[in-house]
C-alpha positions in Angstrom: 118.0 -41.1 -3.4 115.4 -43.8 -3.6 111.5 -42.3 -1.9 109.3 -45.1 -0.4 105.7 -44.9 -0.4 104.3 -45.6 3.5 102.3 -48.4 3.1 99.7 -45.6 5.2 100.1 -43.8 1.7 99.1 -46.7 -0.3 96.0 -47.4 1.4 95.0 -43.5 1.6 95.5 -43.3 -1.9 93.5 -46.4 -2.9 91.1 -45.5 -0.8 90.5 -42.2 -2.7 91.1 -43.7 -5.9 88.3 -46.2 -5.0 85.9 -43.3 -3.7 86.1 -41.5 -6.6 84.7 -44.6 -8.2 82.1 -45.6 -6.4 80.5 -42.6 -7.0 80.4 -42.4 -10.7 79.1 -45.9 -10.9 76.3 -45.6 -8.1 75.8 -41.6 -10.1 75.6 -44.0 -13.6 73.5 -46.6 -12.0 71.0 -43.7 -10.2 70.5 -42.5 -13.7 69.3 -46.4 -15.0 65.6 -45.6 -13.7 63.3 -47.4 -16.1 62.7 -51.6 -16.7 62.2 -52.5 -20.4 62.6 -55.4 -23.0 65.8 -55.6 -24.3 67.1 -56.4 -27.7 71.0 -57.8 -27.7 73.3 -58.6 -30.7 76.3 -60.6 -29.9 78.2 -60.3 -33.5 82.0 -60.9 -35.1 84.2 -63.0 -35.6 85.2 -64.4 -32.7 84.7 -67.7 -30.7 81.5 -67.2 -28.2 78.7 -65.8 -29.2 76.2 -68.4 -29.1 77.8 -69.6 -25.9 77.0 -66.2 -24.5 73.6 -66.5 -25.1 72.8 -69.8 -23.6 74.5 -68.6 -20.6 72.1 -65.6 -20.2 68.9 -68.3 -20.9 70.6 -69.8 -17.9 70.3 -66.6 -16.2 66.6 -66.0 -17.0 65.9 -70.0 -15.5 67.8 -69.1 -12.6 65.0 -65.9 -12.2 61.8 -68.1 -13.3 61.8 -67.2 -16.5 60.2 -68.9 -19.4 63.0 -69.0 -22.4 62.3 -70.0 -26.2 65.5 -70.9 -28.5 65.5 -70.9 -32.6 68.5 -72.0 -34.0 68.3 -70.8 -37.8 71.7 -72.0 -39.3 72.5 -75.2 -37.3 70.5 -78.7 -38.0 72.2 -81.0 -35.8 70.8 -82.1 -32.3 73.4 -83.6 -30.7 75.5 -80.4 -29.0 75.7 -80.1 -25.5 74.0 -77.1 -24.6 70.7 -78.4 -26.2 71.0 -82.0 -24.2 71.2 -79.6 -21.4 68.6 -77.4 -21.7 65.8 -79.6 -23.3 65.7 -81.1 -19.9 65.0 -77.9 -18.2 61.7 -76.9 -17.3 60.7 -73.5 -19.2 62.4 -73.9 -22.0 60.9 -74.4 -25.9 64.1 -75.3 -27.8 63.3 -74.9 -31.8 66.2 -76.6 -34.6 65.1 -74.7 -37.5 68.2 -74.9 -40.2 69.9 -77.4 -42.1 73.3 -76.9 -41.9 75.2 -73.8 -43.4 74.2 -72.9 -46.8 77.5 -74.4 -48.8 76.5 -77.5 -47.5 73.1 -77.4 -48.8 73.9 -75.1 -51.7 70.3 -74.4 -52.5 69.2 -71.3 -52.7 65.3 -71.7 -52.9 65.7 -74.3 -50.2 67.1 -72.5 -47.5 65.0 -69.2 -48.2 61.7 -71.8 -47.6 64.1 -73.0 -44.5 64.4 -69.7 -43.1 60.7 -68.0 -43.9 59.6 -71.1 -42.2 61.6 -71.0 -39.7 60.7 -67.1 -38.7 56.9 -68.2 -38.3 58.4 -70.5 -35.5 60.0 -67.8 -34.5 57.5 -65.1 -34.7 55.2 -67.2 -32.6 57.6 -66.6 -29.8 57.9 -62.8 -30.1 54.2 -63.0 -29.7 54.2 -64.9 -26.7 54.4 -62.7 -23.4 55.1 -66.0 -21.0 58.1 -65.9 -22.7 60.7 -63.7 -21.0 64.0 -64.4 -23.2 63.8 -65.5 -26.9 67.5 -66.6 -27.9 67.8 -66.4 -32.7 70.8 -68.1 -32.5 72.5 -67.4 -36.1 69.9 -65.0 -37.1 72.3 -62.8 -39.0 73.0 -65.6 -41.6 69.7 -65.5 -43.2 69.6 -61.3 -43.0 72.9 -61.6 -44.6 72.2 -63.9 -47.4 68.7 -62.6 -48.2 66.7 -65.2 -46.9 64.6 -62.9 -44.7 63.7 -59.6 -45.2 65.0 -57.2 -42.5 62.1 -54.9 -42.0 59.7 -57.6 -41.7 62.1 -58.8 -38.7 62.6 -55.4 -37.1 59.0 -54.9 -37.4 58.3 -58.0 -35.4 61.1 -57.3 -33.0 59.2 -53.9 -32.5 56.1 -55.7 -32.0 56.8 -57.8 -29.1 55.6 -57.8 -25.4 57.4 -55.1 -23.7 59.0 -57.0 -21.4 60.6 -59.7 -23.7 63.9 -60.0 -24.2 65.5 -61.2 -27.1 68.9 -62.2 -28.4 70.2 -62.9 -31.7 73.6 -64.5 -32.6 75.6 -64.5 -35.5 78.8 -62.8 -37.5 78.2 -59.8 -39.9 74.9 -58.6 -38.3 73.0 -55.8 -40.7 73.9 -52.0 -39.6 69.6 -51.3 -39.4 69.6 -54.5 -36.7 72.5 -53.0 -34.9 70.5 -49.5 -34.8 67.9 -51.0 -33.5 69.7 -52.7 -30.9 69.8 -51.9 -26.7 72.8 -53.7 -26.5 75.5 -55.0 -29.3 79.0 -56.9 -28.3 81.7 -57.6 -31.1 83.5 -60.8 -30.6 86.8 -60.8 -32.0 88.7 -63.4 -33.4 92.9 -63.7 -32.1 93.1 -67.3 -32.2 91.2 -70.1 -32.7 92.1 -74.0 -32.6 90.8 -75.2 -35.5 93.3 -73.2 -37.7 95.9 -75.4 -35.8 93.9 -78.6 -36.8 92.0 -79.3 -33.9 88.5 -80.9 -34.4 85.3 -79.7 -32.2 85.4 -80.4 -29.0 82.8 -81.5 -27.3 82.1 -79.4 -23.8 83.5 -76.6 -25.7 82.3 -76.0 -29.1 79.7 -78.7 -28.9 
C-alpha cells in the first residue's frame, strides 16, 4: 500500500524545517556583535583564488572603499582584471614580481624582488585610507624564503584596525593560517590546461 504525503503536509513540514533554521542563523548572527579588520587566506590548489579576491575589492568599491593591490609572483600587465580596475577610482594597483621563480631561476634576485616588494606593500598596511589591501601570491615568497614570516605577521598585526587584508596563493605557512580570521581551501578536480587548453582570456586572464 503506497502513503501519499498531502501537499498540506509538505508545506507544514517545510515550514518547520525552515523555522528551525532561521533561528539558529539569526541566534549565530546575534552572537557576531563586534566590527574589526579582517585578515583572509584564500589557499590550495585549486582554480580561483586570486579571482576571489578581486571580486571582494569589487565589493569594498561598491561600499566607498579605498583598495591597494600587490601582486608579488606575477610581472605581466596585460590580464584583465588589472585593465579593469586601474581605471577605477580608489584603487592603487602595485606589479611587484617577475614571473615565477623557474623562470627567473635566481635566487638572490627574487629575494631583492620580494623584500622590495614588501616595502611597497608595507606602506599600504600603514595607510588607514586604505580599507582592503589584496597580496595576491604572497605565499610564494613565505614559502620559498624570500620573506621572513614574523616580520610579515608582525606587520599584519600592526595595521589600522579597521583594514582588511587578503593574501592569495597555494601552500600558505601554518603560523599565517593561525593568524588568520578567515582561511578558504581551493581544491583542484579539474582544470583545462591538463587537457591542453591555453589561458583564456576573460577567465584566467
Amino acid at each position: 500500500m503506497t502513503m501519499t504525503i498531502s501537499t498540506d503536509n509538505k508545506e507544514e513540514r517545510h515550514r518547520d524545517r525552515m523555522q528551525r533554521k532561521k533561528a539558529v542563523i539569526d541566534a549565530s548572527i546575534d552572537r557576531a556583535d563586534r566590527d574589526q579588520g579582517l585578515l583572509l587566506v584564500l589557499t590550495g590548489n585549486g582554480k580561483g583564488k586570486s579571482s576571489s579576491s578581486f571580486g571582494m575589492v569589487a565589493r569594498a568599491l561598491g561600499h566607498g572603499m579605498q583598495v591597494g593591490v600587490a601582486q608579488f609572483i606575477k610581472g605581466r600587465s596585460d590580464t584583465g582584471e588589472e585593465e579593469f580596475f586601474r581605471q577605477q577610482p580608489g584603487v592603487t594597483w602595485h606589479v611587484l614580481g617577475e614571473g615565477f621563480t623557474w623562470e627567473t631561476q635566481n635566487l638572490a634576485r627574487d629575494t631583492e624582488t620580494a623584500q622590495r616588494g614588501w616595502a611597497v606593500a608595507r606602506e599600504m598596511l600603514c595607510d588607514p585610507t586604505l580599507g582592503l589591501v589584496v597580496l595576491d601570491e604572497l605565499t610564494y615568497p613565505l614559502k620559498y624564503g624570500w620573506l621572513e614570516i614574523r616580520t610579515v605577521l608582525d606587520d599584519l598585526a600592526n595595521r589600522p584596525p579597521m583594514q582588511h587584508v587578503v593574501i592569495t596563493g597555494r601552500a600558505a605557512p601554518e603560523p599565517l593560517i593561525e593568524a588568520a580570521d578567515t582561511v578558504t581551501e581551493l581544491r583542484d578536480t579539474k582544470h583545462a590546461y591538463r587537457a591542453g587548453v591555453r589561458a583564456q582570456k576573460g577567465v584566467d586572464l
